[in-house]
N, C-alpha and C positions, 0 to 999 in steps of 0.2 A: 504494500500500500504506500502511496506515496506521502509523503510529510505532508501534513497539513494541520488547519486550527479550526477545529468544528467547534460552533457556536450552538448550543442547545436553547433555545426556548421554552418558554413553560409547558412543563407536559398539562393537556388537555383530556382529559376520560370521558367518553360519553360512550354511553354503553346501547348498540343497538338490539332492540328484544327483536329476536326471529321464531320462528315454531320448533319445540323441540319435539323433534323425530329422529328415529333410528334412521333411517335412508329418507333422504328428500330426491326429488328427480330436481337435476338440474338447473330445471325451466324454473325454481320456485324459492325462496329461498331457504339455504340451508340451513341444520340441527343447530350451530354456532350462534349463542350472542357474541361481541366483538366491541372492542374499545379502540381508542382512534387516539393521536396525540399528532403535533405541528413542530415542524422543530428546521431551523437554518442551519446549512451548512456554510461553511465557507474552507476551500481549497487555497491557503497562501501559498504555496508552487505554481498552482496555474493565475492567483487573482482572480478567481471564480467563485460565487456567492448562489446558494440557490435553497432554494426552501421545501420542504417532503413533507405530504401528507402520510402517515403510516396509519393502517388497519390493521390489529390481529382478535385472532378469536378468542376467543373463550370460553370454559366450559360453560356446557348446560344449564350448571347454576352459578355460572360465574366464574369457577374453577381456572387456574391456567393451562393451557392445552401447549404441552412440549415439542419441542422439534417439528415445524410444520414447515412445508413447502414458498419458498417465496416467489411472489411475482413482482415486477419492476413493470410499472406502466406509465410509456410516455406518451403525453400532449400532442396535439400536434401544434401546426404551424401559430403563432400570436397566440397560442389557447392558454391554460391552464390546468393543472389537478383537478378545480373544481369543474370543470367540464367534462369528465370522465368519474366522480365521483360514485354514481351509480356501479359502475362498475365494478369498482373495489369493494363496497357494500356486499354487494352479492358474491364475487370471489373470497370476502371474509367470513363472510357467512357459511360458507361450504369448507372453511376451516384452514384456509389461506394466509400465510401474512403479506401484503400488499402496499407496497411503495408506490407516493404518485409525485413524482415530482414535478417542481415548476421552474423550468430553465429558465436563465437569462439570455431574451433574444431581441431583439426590437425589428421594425418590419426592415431595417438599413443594417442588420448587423444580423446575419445570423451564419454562420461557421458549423456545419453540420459535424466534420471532423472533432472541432471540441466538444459539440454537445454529445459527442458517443463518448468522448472522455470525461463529461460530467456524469453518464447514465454508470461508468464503472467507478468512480466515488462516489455516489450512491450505494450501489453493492459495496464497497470495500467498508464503508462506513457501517451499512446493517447488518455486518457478517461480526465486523469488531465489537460494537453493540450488544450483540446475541453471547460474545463472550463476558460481556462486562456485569460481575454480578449486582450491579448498584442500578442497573438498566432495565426498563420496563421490558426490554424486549427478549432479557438475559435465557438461554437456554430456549429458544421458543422458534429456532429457528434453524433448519438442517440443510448445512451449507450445499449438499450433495445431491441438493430437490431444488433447483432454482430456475425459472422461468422468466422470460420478458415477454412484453404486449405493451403497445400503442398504436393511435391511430395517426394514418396519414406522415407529415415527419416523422412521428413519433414509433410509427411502423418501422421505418426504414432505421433510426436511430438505433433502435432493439435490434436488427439484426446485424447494421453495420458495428457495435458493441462487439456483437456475438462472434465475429470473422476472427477475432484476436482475443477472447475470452472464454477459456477451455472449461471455463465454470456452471455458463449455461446449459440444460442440458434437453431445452423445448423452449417453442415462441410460437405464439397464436396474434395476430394482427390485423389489424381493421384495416380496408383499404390503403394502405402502404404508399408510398410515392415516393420516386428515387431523381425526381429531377432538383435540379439545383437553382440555379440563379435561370430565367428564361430567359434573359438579354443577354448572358455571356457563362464560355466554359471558364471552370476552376476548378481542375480535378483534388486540387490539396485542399479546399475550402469545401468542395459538394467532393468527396468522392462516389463514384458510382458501383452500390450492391451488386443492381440486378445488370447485366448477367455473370458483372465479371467473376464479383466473391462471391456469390449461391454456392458454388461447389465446393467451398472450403466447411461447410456446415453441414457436419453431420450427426442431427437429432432431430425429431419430429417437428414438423411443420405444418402450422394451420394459417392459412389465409382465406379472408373474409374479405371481398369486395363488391364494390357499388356499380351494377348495370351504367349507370347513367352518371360515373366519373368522368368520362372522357368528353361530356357534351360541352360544348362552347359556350360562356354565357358571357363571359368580358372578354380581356385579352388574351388571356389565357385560358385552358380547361384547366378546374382546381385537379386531377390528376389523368394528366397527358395519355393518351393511348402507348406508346413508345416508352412508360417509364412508369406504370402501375400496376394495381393487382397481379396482374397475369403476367406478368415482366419477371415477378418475384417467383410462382408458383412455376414455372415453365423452367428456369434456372436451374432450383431448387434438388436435391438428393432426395427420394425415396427414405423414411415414408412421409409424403407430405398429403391435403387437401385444399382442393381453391372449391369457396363455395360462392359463387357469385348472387348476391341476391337482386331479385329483378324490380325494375322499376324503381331502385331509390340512386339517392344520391351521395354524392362524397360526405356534405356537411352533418347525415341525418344520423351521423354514428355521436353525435355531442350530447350532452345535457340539455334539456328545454330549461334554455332562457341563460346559460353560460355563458356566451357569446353578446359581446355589445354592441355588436355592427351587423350589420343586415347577412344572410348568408351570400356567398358571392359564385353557390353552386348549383347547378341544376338539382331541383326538385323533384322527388315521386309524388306519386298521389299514396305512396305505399305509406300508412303513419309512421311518424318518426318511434314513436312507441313501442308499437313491432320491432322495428328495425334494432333499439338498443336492446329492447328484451329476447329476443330472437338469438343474437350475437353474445350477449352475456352467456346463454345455454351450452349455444355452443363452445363458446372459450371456457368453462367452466365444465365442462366434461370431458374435454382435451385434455384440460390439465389435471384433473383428478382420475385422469386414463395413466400418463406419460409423466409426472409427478408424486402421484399418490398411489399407485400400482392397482388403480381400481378396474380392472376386467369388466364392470359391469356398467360403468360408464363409459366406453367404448362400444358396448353394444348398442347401451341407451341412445350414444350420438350420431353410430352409423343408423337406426331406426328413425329418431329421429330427422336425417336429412334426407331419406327416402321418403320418409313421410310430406316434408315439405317441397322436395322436388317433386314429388306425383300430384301437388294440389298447385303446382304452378306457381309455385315463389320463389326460387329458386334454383340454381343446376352447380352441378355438382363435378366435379375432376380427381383424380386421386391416384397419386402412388404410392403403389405397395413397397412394403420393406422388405428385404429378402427375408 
């Protein structure tokens, strides 16, 4: 881990009640209530500053729940944590501990290359954490089960992380997008995943993307045909999934109402509702398949996407692993 001076914040507890059941499906939320705390980092080697939302579980009645699988899930583009909140909720719930961090990036400044360098102090910090017995987080967390997910940059971040980080050992990611600056190349500033690094990554892969990313609506398409979903999934090593869902769009994987500017990308009529809730299921029995050695959420998830490719919302790709 590299020197640095992490600056703690007041830990925050709030504890989410969920239903406690022996087996929850996926789609609902899971057995786990979960406490949540805020806390700033700062990286003095790099002069990098950035803030993590963390959720872990808790027992049934409160209890603390030992050595659980982590996920790291990044923002995308101007976003924030609190715009993927839902997410981590429901991942905490199913007995996850979940990292959300919130880069520093502004729309004139954003260096994809360092923010894959912030997403691994991240990790190096909740790994040293889980060792630290004075720490909320102490023993709660098993270095050996660790996942990343985000959307859109934050797709791309999780895996470009991943090309140099032999610690991840699964990534599940919402519409992904690998282009960089549209008015000019910079391969040290955007380097480009898909297609070059895909093949340096070998662990399961789930990718989630939006029919109706690639549509035109300003100058740009918010995720280019030549550098999205299917960019990643095409790349990618065995065993991967691309499940394209139809009729929606890039922005509809956020939070309602996280966002303070109008959305700048083609719309479904598909609700945005769907779309978060849908995509939670799945990245949530992905990783309780290929993190949590759960056999029965792999079934759950291959029926599941059969079920919704046969009702027309969806289609579905898939390599097998030897």
């Amino acid at each position: 881990m590299k020197r640095a001076t992490v600056f703690l914040g007041i830990l925050v507890f709030l504890v989410g009640v969920v239903p406690s059941v022996a087996e929850a499906s996926p789609a609902d939320p899971g057995p786990y209530t979960w406490a949540e705390f805020e806390t700033s980092l700062f990286d003095a080697s790099r002069d990098r500053a950035m803030e993590v939302l963390v959720l872990f579980p808790q027992g049934e009645q409160g209890q603390g729940i030992l050595s659980r699988p982590l996920i790291v899930f990044n923002h995308g583009f101007l976003l924030s944590a609190v715009g993927y909140r839902s997410y981590g909720e429901h991942l905490a719930s199913h007995g996850f501990v979940v990292a959300m961090p919130t880069f520093p990036m502004t729309f004139l400044n954003v260096h994809h290359a360092k923010l894959a360098e912030d997403v691994r102090f991240v990790i190096d910090f909740l790994l040293e954490a889980a060792k630290d017995p004075s720490h909320a987080l102490y023993d709660r967390i098993d270095p050996a089960r660790l996942g990343v997910s985000g959307h859109s940059l934050g797709g791309k971040l999780s895996l470009l992380e991943a090309v140099t980080d032999d610690r991840i050992r699964a990534a599940a990611v919402l519409d992904p997008v690998d282009e960089g600056n549209p008015l000019w190349s910079d391969l040290v500033r955007y380097p480009s995943v898909a297609p070059e690094r895909m093949p340096q990554l070998e662990f399961p892969l789930l990718v989630i993307g939006a029919e109706l990313g690639s549509v035109l609506i300003t100058f740009s398409p918010c995720a280019p045909e030549d550098e999205n979903y299917q960019r990643f999934y095409e790349a990618a090593n065995p065993p991967a999934i691309e499940v394209t869902q139809l009729d929606v769009g890039h922005g509809q994987y956020v939070d309602e109402g996280a966002s303070k500017t109008p959305d700048p990308c083609a719309i479904g009529d598909v609700p945005s509702a769907w779309v978060r809730a849908a995509s939670a299921s799945y990245m949530t029995a992905f990783f309780l398949w290929t993190l949590a050695d759960l056999q029965a959420a792999d079934k759950w998830l291959d029926e599941r996407l059969t079920a919704d490719e046969s009702a027309g919302k969806i289609l579905v790709r898939r390599k097998d692993g030897e």
